[in-house]
N, CA, C and O atoms as CSV, one atom per row, in Angstrom:
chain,resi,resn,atom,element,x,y,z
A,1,UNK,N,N,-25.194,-130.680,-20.125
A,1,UNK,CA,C,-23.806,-131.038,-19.902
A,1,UNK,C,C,-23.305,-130.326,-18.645
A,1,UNK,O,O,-23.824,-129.280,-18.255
A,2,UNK,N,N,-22.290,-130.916,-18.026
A,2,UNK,CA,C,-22.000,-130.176,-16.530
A,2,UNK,C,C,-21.121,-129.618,-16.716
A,2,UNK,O,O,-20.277,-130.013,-17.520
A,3,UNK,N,N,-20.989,-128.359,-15.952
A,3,UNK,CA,C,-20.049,-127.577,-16.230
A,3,UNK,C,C,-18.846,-127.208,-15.323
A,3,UNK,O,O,-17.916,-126.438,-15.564
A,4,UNK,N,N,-19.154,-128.112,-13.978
A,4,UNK,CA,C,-17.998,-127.848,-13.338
A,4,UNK,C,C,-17.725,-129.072,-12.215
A,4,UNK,O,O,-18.497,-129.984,-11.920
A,5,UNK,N,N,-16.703,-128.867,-11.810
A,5,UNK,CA,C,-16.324,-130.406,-10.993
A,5,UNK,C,C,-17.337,-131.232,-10.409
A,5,UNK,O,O,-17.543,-132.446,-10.402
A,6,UNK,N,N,-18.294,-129.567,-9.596
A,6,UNK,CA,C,-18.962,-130.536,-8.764
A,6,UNK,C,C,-20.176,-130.675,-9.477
A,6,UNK,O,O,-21.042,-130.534,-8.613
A,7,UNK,N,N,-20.720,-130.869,-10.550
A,7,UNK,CA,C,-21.720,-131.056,-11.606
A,7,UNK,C,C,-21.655,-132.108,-12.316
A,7,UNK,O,O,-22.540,-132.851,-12.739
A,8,UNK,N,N,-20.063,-132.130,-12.466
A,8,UNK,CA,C,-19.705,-133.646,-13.391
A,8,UNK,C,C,-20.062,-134.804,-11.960
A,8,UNK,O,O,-21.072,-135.479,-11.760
A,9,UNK,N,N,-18.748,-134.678,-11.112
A,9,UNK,CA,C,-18.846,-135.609,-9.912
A,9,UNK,C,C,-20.292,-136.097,-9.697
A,9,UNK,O,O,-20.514,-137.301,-9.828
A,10,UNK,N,N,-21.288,-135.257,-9.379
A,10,UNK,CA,C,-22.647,-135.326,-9.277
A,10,UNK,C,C,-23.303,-136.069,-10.208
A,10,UNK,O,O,-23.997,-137.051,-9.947
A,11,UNK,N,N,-23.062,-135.546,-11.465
A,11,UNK,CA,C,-23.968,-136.540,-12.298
A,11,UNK,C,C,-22.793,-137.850,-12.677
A,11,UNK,O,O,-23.295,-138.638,-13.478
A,12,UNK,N,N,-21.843,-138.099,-12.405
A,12,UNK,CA,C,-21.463,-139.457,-12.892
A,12,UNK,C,C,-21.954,-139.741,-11.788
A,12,UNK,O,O,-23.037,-140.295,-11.977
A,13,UNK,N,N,-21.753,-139.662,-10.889
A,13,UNK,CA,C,-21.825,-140.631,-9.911
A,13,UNK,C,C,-23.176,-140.831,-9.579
A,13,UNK,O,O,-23.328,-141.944,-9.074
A,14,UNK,N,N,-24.108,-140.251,-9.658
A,14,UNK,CA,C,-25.337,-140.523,-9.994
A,14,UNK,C,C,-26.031,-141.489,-11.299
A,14,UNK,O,O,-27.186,-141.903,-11.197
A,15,UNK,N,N,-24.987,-141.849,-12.792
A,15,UNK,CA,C,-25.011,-141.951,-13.244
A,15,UNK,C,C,-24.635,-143.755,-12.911
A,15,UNK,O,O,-25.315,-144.698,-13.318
A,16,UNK,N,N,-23.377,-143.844,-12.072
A,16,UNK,CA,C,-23.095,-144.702,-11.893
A,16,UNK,C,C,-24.305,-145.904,-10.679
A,16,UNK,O,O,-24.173,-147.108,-10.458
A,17,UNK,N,N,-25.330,-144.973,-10.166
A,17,UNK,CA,C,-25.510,-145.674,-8.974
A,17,UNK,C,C,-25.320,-145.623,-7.864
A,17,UNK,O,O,-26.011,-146.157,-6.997
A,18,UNK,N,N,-24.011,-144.743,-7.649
A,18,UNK,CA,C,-23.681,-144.383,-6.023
A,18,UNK,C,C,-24.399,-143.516,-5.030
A,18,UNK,O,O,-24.910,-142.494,-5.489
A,19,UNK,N,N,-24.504,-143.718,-3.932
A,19,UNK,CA,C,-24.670,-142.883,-3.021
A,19,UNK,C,C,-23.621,-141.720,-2.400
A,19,UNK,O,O,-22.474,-141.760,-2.844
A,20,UNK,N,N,-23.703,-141.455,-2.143
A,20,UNK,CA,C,-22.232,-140.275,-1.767
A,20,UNK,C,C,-21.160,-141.206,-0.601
A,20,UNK,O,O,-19.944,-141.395,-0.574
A,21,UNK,N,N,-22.218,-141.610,0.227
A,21,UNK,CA,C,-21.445,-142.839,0.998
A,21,UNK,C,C,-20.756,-144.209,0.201
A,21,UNK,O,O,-19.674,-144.717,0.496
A,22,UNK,N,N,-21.563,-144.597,-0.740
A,22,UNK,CA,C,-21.210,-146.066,-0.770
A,22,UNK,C,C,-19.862,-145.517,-2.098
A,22,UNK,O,O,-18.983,-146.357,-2.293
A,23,UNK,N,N,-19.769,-144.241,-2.884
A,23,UNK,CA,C,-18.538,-143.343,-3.618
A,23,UNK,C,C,-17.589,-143.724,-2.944
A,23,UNK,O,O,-16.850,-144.679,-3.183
A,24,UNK,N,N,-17.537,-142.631,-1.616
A,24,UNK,CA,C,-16.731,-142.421,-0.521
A,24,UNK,C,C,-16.024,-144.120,-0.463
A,24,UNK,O,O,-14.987,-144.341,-1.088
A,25,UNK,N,N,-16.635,-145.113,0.255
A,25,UNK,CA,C,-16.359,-146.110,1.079
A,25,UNK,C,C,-15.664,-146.789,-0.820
A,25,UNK,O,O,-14.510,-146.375,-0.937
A,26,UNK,N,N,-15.887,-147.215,-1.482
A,26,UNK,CA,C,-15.233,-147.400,-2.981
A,26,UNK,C,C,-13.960,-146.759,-2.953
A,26,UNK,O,O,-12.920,-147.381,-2.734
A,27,UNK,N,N,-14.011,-145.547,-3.164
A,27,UNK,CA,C,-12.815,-144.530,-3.508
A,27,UNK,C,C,-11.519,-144.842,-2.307
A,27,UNK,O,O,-10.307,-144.904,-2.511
A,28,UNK,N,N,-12.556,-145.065,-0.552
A,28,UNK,CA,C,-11.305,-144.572,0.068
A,28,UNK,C,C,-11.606,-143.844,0.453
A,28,UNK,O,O,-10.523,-143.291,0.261
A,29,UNK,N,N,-12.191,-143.066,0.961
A,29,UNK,CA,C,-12.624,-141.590,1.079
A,29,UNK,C,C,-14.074,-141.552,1.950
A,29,UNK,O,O,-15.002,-142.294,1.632
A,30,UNK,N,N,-14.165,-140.631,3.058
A,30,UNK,CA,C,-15.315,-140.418,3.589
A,30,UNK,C,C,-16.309,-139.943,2.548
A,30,UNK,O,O,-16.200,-139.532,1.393
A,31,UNK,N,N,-17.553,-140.198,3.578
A,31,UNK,CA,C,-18.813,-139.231,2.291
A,31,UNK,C,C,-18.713,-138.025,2.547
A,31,UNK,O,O,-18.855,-137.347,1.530
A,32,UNK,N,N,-18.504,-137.356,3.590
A,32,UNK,CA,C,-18.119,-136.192,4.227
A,32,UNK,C,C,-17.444,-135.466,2.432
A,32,UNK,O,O,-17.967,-134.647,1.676
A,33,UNK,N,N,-16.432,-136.056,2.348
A,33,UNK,CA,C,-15.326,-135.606,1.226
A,33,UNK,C,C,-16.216,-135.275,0.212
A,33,UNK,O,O,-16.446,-134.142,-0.210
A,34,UNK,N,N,-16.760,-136.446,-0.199
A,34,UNK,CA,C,-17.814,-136.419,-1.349
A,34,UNK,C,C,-18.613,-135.402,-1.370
A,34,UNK,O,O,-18.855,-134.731,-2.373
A,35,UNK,N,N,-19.185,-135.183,0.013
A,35,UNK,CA,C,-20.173,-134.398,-0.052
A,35,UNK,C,C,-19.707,-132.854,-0.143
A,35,UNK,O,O,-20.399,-131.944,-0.599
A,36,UNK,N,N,-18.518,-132.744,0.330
A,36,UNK,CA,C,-17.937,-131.597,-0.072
A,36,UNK,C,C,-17.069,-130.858,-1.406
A,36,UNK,O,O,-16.741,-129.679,-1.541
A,37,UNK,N,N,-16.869,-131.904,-2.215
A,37,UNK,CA,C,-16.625,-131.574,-3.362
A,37,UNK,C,C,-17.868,-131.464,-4.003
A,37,UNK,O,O,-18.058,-130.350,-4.493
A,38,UNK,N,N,-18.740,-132.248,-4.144
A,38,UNK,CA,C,-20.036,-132.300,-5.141
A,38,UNK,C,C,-20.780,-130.555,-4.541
A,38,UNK,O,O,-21.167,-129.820,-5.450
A,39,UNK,N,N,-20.917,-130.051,-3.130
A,39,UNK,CA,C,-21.064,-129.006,-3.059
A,39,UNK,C,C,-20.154,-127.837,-3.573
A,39,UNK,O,O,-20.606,-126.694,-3.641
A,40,UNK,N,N,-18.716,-128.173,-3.976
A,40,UNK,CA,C,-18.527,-127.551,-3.914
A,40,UNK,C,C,-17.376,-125.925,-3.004
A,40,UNK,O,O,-17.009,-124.780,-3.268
A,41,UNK,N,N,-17.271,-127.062,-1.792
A,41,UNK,CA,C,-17.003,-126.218,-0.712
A,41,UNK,C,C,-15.599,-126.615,-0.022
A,41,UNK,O,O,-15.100,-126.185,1.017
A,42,UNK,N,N,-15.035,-127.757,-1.111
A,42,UNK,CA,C,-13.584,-127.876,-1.206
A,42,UNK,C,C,-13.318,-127.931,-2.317
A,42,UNK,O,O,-14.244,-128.108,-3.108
A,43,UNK,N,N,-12.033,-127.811,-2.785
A,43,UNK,CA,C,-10.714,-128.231,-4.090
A,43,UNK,C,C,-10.461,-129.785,-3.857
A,43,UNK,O,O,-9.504,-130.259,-3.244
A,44,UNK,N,N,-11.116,-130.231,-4.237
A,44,UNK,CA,C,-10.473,-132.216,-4.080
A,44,UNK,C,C,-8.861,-131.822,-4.731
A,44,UNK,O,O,-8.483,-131.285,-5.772
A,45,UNK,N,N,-8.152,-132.409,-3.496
A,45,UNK,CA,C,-6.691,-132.858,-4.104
A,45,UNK,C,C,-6.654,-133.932,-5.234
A,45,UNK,O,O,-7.591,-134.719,-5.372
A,46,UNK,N,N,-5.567,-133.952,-6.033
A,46,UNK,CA,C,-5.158,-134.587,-7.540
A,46,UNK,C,C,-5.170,-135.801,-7.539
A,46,UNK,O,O,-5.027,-136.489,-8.550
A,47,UNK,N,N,-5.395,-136.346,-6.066
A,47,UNK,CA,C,-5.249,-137.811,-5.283
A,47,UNK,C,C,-6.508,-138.114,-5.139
A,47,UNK,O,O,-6.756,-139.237,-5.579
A,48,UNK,N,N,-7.444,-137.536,-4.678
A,48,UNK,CA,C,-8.716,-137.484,-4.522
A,48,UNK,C,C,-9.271,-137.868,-5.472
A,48,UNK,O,O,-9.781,-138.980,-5.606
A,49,UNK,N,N,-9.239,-136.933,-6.308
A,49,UNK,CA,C,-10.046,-136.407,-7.826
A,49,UNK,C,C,-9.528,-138.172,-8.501
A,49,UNK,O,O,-10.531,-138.739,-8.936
A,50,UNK,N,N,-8.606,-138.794,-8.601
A,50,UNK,CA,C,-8.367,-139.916,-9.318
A,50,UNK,C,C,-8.442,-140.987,-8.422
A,50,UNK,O,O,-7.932,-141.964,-8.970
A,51,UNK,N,N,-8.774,-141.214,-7.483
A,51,UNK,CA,C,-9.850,-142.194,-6.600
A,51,UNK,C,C,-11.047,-141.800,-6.902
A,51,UNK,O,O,-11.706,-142.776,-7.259
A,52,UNK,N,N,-11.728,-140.701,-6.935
A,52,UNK,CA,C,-12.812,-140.979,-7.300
A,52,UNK,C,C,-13.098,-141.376,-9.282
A,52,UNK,O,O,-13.974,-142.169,-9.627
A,53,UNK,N,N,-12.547,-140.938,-9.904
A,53,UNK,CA,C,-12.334,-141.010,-11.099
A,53,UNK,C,C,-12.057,-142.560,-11.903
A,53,UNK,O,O,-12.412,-142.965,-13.010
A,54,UNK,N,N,-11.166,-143.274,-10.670
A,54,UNK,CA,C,-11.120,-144.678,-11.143
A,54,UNK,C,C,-12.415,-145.721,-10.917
A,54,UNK,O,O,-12.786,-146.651,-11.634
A,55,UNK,N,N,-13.016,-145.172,-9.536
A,55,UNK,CA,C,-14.332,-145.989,-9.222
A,55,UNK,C,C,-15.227,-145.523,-10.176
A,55,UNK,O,O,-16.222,-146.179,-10.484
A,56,UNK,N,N,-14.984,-144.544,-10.626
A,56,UNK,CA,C,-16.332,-144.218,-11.619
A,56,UNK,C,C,-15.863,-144.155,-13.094
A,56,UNK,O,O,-16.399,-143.486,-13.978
A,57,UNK,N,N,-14.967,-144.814,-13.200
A,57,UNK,CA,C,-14.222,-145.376,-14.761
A,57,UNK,C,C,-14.712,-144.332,-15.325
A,57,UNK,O,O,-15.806,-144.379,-15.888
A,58,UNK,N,N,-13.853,-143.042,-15.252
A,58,UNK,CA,C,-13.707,-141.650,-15.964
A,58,UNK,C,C,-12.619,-140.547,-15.696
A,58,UNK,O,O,-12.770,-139.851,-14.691
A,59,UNK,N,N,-11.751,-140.374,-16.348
A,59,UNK,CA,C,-10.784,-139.712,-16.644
A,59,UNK,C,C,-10.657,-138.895,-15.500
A,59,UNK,O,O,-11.744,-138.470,-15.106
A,60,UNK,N,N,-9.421,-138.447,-14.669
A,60,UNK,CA,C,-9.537,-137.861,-13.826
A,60,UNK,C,C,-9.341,-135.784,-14.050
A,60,UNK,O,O,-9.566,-134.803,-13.341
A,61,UNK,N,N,-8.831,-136.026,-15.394
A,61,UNK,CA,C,-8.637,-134.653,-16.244
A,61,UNK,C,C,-9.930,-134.388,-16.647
A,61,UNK,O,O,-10.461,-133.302,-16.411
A,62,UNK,N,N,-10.438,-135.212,-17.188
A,62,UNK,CA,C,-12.507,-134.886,-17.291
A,62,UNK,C,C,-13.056,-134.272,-16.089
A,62,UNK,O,O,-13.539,-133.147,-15.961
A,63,UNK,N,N,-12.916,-135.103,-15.320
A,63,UNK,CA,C,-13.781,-134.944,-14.187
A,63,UNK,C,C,-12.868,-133.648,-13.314
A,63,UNK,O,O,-13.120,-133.550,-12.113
A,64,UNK,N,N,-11.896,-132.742,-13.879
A,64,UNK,CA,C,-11.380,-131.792,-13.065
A,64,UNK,C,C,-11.978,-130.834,-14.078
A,64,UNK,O,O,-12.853,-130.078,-13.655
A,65,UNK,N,N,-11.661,-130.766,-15.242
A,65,UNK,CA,C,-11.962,-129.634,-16.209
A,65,UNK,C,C,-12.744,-130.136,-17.390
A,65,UNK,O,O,-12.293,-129.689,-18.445
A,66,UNK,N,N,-13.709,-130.875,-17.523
A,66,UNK,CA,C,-14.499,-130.999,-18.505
A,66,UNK,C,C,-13.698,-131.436,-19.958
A,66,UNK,O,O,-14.431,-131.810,-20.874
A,67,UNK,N,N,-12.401,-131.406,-20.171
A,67,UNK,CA,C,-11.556,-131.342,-20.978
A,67,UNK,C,C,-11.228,-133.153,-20.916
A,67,UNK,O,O,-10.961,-133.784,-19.893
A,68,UNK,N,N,-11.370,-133.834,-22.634
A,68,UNK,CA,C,-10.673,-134.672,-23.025
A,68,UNK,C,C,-11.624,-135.886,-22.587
A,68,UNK,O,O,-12.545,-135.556,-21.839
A,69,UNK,N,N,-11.542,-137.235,-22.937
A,69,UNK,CA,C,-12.017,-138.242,-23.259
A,69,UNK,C,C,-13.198,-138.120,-21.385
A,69,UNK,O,O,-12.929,-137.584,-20.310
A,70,UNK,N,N,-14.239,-138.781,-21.785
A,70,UNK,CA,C,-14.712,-138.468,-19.929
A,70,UNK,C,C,-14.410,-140.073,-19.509
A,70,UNK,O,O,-13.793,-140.458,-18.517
A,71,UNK,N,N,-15.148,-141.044,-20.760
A,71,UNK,CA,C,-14.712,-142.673,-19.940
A,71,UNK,C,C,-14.021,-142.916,-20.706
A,71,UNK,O,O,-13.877,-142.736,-21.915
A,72,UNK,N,N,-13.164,-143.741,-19.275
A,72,UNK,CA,C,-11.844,-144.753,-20.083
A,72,UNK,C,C,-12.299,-145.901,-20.570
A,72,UNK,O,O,-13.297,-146.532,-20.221
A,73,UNK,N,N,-11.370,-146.186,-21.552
A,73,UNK,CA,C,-11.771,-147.391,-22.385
A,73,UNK,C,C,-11.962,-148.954,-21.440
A,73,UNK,O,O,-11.436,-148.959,-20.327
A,74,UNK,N,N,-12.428,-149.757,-21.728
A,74,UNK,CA,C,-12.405,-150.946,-20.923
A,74,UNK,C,C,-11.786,-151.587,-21.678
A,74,UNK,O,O,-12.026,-151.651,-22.884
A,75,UNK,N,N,-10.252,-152.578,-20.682
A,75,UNK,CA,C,-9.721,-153.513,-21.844
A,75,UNK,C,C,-10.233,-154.698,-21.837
A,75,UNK,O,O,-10.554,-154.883,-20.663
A,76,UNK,N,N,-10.532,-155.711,-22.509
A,76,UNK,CA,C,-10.472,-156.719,-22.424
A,76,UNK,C,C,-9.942,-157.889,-21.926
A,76,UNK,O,O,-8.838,-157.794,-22.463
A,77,UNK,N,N,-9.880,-159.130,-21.183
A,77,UNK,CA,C,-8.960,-159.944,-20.596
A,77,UNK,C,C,-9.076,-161.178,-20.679
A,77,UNK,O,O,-8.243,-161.913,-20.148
């Protein structure tokens, strides 16, 4: 289980299929960004953290603190 932002980020998004680039270019966001949160070597802003969180259909409170549901439900249509 991962234990911290850039552990979760890492394995969903690995989980999902992405590349750090093709994240980035989804989210909005350089890979640059990506690549610096998954290291580690920034604080993703609250804006950030839920662009990446929506492309990877998972809670953006999960994916900050390990805390509370990790995927959102899918509704139906």
């Amino acid at each position: 289980m991962a234990n911290t932002i850039c552990e979760r980020l890492a394995e969903t998004r690995a989980e999902a299929g992405y590349s750090r680039r093709a994240l980035g270019v989804a989210a909005g966001l350089s890979a640059r960004i990506v690549a610096l949160v998954e290291s580690g070597k920034t604080a993703p802003k609250r804006s950030t953290l839920e662009r990446l969180a929506e492309v990877l259909g998972c809670h953006a409170e999960w994916l900050a603190t390990g805390n509370g549901p990790r995927r959102r439900r899918r509704v139906a249509s």
